[in-house]
C-alpha positions in Angstrom: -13.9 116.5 -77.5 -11.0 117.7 -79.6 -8.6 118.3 -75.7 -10.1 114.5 -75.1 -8.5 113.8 -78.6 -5.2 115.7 -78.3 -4.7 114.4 -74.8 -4.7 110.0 -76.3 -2.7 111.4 -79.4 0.2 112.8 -77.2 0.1 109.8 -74.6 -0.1 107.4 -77.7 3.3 109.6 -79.4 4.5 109.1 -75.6 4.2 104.9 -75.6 5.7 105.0 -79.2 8.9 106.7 -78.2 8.8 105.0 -74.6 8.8 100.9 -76.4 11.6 102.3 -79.1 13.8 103.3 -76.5 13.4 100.0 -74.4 14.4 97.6 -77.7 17.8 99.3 -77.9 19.0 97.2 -74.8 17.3 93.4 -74.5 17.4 92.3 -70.8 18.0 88.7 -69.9 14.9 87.5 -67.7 17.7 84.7 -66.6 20.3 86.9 -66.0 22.0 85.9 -62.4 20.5 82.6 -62.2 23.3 80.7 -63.7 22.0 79.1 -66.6 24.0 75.7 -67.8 24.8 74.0 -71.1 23.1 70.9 -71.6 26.2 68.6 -72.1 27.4 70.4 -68.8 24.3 69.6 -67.3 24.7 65.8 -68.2 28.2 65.5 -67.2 27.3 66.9 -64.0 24.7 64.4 -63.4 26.8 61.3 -64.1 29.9 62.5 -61.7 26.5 62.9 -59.0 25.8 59.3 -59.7 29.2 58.2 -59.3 29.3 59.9 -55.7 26.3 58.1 -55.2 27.8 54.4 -56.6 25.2 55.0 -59.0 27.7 53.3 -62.1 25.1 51.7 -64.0 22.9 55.5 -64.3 26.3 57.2 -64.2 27.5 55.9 -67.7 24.2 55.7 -69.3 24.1 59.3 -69.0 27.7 59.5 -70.0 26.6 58.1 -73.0 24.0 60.1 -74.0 26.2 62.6 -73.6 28.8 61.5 -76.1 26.2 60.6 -78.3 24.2 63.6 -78.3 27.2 66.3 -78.0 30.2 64.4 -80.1 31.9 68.3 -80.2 31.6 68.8 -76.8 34.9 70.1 -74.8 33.4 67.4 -72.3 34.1 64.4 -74.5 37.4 63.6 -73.5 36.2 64.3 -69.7 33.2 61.4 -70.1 35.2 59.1 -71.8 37.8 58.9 -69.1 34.8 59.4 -66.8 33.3 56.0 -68.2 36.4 54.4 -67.6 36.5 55.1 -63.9 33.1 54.0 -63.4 34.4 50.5 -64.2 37.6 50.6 -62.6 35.5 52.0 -59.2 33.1 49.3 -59.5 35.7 46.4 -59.2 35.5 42.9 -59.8 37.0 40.8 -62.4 34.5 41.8 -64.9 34.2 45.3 -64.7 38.0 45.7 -64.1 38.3 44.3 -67.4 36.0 46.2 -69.0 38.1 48.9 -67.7 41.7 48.0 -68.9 39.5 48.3 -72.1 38.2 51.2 -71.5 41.7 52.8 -70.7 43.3 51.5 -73.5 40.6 52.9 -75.8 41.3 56.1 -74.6 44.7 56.1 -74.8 44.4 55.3 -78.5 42.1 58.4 -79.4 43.8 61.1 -77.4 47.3 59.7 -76.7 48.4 64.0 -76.9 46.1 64.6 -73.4 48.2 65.1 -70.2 45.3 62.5 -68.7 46.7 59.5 -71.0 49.4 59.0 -68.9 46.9 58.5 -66.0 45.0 55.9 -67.9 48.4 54.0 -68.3 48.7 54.4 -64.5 45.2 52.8 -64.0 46.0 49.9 -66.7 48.9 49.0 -64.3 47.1 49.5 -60.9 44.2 47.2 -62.8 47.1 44.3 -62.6 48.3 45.3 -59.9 45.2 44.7 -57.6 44.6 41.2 -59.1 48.4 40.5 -58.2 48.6 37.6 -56.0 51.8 35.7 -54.1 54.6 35.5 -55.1 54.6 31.0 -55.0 51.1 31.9 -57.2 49.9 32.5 -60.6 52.3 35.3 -61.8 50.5 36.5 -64.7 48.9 39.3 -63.2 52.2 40.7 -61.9 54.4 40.5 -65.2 51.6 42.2 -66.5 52.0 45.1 -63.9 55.9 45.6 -64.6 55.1 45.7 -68.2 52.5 48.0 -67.6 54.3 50.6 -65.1 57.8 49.9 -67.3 55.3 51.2 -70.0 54.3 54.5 -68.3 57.8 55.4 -67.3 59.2 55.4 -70.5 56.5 56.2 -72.5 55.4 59.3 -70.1 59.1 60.6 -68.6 57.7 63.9 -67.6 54.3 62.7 -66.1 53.7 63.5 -62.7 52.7 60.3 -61.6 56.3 58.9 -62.9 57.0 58.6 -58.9 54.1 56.3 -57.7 54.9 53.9 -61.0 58.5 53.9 -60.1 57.3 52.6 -56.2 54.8 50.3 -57.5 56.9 48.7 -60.3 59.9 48.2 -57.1 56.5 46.0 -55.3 55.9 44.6 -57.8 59.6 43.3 -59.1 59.8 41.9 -54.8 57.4 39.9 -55.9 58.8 38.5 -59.2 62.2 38.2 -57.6 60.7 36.5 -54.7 59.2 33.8 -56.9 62.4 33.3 -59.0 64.5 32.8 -55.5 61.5 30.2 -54.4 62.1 28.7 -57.3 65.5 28.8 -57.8 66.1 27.0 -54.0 63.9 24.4 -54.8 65.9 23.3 -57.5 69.1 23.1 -55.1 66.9 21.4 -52.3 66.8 18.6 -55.1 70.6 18.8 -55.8 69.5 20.1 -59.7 72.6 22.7 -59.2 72.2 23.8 -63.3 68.9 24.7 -63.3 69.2 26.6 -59.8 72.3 28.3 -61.1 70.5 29.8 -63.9 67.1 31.0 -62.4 69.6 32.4 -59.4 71.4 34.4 -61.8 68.6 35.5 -63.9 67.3 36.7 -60.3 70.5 38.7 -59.8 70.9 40.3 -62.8 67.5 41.4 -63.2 66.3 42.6 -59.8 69.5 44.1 -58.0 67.5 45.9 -55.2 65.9 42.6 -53.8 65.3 42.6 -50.3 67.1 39.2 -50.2 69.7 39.3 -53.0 72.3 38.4 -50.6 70.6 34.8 -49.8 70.3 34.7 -53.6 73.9 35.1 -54.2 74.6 32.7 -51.0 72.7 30.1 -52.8 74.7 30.4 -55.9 77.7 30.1 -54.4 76.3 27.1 -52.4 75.1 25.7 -55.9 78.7 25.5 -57.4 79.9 24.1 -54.1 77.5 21.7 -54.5 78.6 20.6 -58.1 82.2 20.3 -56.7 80.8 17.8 -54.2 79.3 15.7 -56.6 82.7 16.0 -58.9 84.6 14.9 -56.3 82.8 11.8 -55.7 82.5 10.9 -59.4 85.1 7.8 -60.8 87.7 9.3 -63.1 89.3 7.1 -66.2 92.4 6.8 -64.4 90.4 4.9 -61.7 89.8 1.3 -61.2 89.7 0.7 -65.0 86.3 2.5 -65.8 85.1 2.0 -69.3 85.1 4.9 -71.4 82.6 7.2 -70.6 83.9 9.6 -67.6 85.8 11.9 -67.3 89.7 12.1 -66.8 91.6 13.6 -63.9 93.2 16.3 -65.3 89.7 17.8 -66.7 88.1 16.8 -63.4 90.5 19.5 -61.5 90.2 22.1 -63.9 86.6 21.7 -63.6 87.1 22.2 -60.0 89.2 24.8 -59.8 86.4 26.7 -62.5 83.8 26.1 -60.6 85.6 27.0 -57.0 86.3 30.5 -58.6 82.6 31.0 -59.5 81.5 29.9 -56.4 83.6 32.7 -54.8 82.9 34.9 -57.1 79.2 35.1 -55.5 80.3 35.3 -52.0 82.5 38.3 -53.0 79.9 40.0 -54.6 77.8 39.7 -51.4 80.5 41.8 -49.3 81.3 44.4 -52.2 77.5 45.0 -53.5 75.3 44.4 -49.8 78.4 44.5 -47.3 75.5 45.2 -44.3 72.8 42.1 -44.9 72.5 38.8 -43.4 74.7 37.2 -45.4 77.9 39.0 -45.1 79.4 37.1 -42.0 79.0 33.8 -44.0 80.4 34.8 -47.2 83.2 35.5 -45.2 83.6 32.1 -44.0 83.0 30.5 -47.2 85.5 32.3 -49.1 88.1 31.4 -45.9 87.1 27.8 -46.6 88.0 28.3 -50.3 91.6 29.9 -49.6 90.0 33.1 -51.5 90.9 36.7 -50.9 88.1 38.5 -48.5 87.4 41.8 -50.4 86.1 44.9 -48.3 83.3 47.2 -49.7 83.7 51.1 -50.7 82.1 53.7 -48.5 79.6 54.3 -51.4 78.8 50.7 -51.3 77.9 50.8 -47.5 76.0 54.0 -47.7 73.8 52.7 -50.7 73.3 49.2 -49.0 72.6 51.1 -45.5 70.1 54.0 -47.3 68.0 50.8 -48.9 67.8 48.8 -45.7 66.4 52.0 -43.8 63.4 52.1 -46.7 62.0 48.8 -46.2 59.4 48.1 -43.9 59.5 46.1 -41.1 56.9 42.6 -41.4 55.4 42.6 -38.2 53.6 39.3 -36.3 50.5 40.9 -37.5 51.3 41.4 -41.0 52.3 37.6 -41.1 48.8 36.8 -39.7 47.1 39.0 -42.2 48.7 37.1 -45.2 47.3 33.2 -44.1 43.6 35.2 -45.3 44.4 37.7 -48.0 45.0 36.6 -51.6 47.7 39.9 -52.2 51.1 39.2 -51.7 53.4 41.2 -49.0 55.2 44.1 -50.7 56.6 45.7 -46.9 60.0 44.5 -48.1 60.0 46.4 -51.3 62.8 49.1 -51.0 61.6 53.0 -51.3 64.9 54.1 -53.0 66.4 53.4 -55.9 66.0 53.3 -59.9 63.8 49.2 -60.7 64.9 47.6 -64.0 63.6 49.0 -66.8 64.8 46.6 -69.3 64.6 42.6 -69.2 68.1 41.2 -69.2 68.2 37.9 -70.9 67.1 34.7 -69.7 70.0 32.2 -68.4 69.2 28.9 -69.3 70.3 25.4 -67.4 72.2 23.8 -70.6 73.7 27.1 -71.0 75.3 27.1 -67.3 76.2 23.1 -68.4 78.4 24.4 -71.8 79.7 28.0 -70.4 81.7 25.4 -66.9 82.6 22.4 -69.4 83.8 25.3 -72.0 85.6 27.2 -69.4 87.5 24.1 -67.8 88.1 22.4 -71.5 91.9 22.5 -72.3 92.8 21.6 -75.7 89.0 19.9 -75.8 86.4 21.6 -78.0 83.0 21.5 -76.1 80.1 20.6 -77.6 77.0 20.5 -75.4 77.7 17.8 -73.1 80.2 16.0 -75.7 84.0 16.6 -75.4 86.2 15.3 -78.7 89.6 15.1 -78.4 90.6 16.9 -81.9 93.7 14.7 -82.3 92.1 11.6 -82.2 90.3 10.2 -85.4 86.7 10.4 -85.8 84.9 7.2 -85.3 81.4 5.9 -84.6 82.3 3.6 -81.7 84.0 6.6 -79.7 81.2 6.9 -76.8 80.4 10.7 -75.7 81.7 11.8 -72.3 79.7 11.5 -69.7 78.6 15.0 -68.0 80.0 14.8 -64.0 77.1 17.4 -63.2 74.1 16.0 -64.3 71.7 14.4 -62.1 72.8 10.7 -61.3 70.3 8.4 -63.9 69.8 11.3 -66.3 70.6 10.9 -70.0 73.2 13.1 -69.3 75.0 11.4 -66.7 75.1 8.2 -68.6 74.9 9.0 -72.6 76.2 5.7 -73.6 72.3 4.4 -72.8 71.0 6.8 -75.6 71.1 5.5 -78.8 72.4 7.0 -82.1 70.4 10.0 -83.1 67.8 9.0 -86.0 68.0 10.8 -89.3 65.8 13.1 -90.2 63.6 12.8 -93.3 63.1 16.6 -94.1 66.6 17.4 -94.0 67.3 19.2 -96.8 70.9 17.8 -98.7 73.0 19.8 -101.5 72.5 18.5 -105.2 74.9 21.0 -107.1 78.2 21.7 -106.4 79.3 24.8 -105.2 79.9 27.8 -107.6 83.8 27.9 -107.6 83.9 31.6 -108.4 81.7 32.4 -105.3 83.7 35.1 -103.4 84.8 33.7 -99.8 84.7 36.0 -96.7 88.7 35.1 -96.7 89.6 36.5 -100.2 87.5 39.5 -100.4 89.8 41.1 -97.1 87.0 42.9 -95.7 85.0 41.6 -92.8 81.5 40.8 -94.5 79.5 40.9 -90.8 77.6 43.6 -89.7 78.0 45.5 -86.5 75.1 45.3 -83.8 72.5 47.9 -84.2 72.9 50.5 -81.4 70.5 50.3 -78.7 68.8 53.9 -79.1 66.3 53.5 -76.3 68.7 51.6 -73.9 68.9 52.9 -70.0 71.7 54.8 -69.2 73.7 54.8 -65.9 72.8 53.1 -62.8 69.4 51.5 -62.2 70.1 51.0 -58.7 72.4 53.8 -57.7 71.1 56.2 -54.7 74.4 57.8 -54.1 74.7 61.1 -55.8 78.8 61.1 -55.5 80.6 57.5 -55.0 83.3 57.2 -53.0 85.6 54.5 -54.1 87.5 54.6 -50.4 87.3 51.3 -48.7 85.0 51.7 -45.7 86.4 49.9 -42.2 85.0 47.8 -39.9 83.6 49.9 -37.7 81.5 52.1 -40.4 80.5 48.4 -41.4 79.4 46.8 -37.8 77.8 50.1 -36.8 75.3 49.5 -39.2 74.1 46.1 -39.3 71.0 44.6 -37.5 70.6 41.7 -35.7 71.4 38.0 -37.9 68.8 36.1 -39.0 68.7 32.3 -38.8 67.7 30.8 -42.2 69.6 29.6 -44.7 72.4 27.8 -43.0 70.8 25.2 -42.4 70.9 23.5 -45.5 75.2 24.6 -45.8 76.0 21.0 -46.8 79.8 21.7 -46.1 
């Protein structure tokens, strides 16, 4: 009895000293079977039911995850998430409900590397919905603002690159609905307003696939106006009323516009020496008894290097757009630097003052109004008439319109004027302000691809070698 006792005592001391050892090191039961955290678990799920096209489960559970976890380090992750379960759904709706989206995140982590690729999908947003160029363009402008946006806001993203080459698609189609425009205007002999939406064209999108029909058309435009001077009556005439415009001014203004006219057509052999164009502006500035200028070597290499990165629109490609709503972006140059910054906007009465201001001698021009400063005011002293207006507009005739009415609310001067007040004159310092400097202007060429220029005249034969075959287009509407 007392070995039976001795014997449970020591293999009871032996159990004792067995469990202490063991709780010294706890083992894991799920050691090795990769265990998960829950907000790991639940982001996991929604980017299975986004595989899946599962967007209505997929951002429920996103969430519920930013709900239940807001600490998580997979916040940022299913907020972006969300945002691309929208913009990968499509449609009108949920593509809005994406910009949205995007733009939210961009305002609550602007420092994250993936706010720049939010801006990208805020652009591509506009840039699906962007239709052609002779349709709504709101979509579009939207788009450059968008991708001008990420550039400049984002200079050492990684996706600068693909916003560059869509923001130059996007700008084809702009231009493309500024030239539409702006030869529909000539079509209908209104040369002002042509002129300005031309230049505007010009000035704003340089690498333009048809820049050189653009400029062609400008210069047609001011030809055009000289046509019409030339068969306008002079006062020295037949014994016109007052009202037109005298021979002398009539030359001048011919001579002005002659000069802008070739101004255009050498701009077409200095800036795109190897288009379509070229061979005409030749002709037209022969016509004119101008100078024909030849282009640098840079010139030609730039001009050849972005006519090698457009596409060529196949008879397939013009099928395909009679049924698709996008426009045709094949066109769009590959090279270059797009405009960053909007140039201002040339308006038609502006084109009117800048030719009447430039061909005034001795004449002060005030809109369409020239006065004669040596003779004495009078009310009877009709306006002159403006040469370039469209016949039967109030411009070409503004001896129809009547005296301008006065204006109730204009406010008139009840004291007189403090004869101490200092006077610009007798202080002798200039009172005016310079212009602010432009800190986030863009420096250097926009549309530069050569990385030396070479300012030596290129000959014919690095010219010729280089051209393609002439397109038929255009000329038929030369009216001269």
């Amino acid at each position: 009895m007392f070995r039976r006792f001795t014997l449970i005592a020591v293999l009871g001391t032996l159990l004792v000293l067995t469990a202490a050892c063991t709780n010294k090191k706890a083992v894991n039961p799920l050691a090795g079977v990769g265990s998960k955290q829950p907000d790991k678990v639940l982001f996991d799920k929604a980017m299975d039911a986004m595989h899946h096209n599962k967007f209505d489960v997929a951002r429920l559970t996103l969430q519920t995850l930013i709900n239940t976890y807001p600490d998580s380090e997979f916040i940022a992750r299913g907020k972006l998430a969300e945002c691309d379960s929208w913009y990968a759904e499509g449609g009108t709706a949920a593509l809005s409900q994406a910009e949205q989206c995007y733009g939210d995140f961009k305002v609550f982590f602007p420092n994250m590397a993936d706010a720049a690729e939010a801006q990208l999908k805020i652009a591509n947003i506009h840039y699906q919905q962007m239709e052609k160029a002779d349709r709504d363009p709101t979509h579009a402008k939207r788009a450059e603002d968008e991708y001008r946006n990420l550039i400049l806001q984002f200079p050492d993203s990684k996706l600068v690159p693909e916003a560059k080459e869509k923001l130059l698609e996007v700008q084809e189609v702009l231009a493309d609905r500024e030239f539409g425009v702006g030869r529909f205007y000539y079509l209908r002999e209104s040369y002002p307003a042509s002129i300005a939406r031309l230049q505007s064209l010009i000035e704003k999108y340089p690498l333009y696939s048809r820049a050189d029909e653009a400029l062609y058309l400008l210069g047609q435009n001011y030809e055009g106006q000289i046509l019409r001077l030339r068969n306008t009556p002079t006062c020295d005439a037949h014994g016109l009323p007052r009202g037109c415009t005298t021979e002398a001014m009539k030359a001048k203004l011919i001579e002005q516009l002659s000069k802008h006219a070739s101004d255009q057509y050498a701009k077409i052999l200095t800036r795109y020496p190897l288009m379509d164009r070229s061979e005409d502006a030749k002709k037209r500035l022969a016509a004119l008894h101008q100078p024909i200028p030849r282009p640098t070597k840079a010139a030609v290499a730039q001009n050849k290097a972005e006519i090698a990165s457009r596409g060529e629109r196949t008879m397939f490609g013009q099928m395909r757009d009679l049924i698709r709503k996008g426009p045709d972006v094949s066109r769009a140059p590959k090279v270059g630097n797009p405009t960053l910054v909007d140039t201002e906007v040339v308006a038609p009465s502006t084109v009117v003052q800048k030719e009447f201001a430039d061909s005034s001698s001795g004449e002060k021009a005030l809109g369409v109004t020239v006065i004669n400063p040596n003779q004495p005011a009078s009310d009877s002293v009709p306006p002159i008439a403006n040469p370039l207006a469209p016949p039967g507009s109030p411009l070409s005739n503004p001896s129809n319109a009547g005296p301008p009415a006065p204006d109730p609310n204009e406010l008139k001067p009840t004291a007189p004027a403090d004869p101490n007040e200092l006077k610009p004159a007798d202080s002798g310092t200039d009172t005016s302000l310079p212009p602010p400097t432009q800190v986030n202007e863009i420096q250097g060429q926009s549309s530069s691809v050569a990385t030396k220029a070479d300012d030596t005249p290129a000959s014919d034969q690095e010219i010729s070698s280089s051209k393609k075959k002439k397109k038929k287009g255009l000329s038929k509407i030369n009216p001269f």
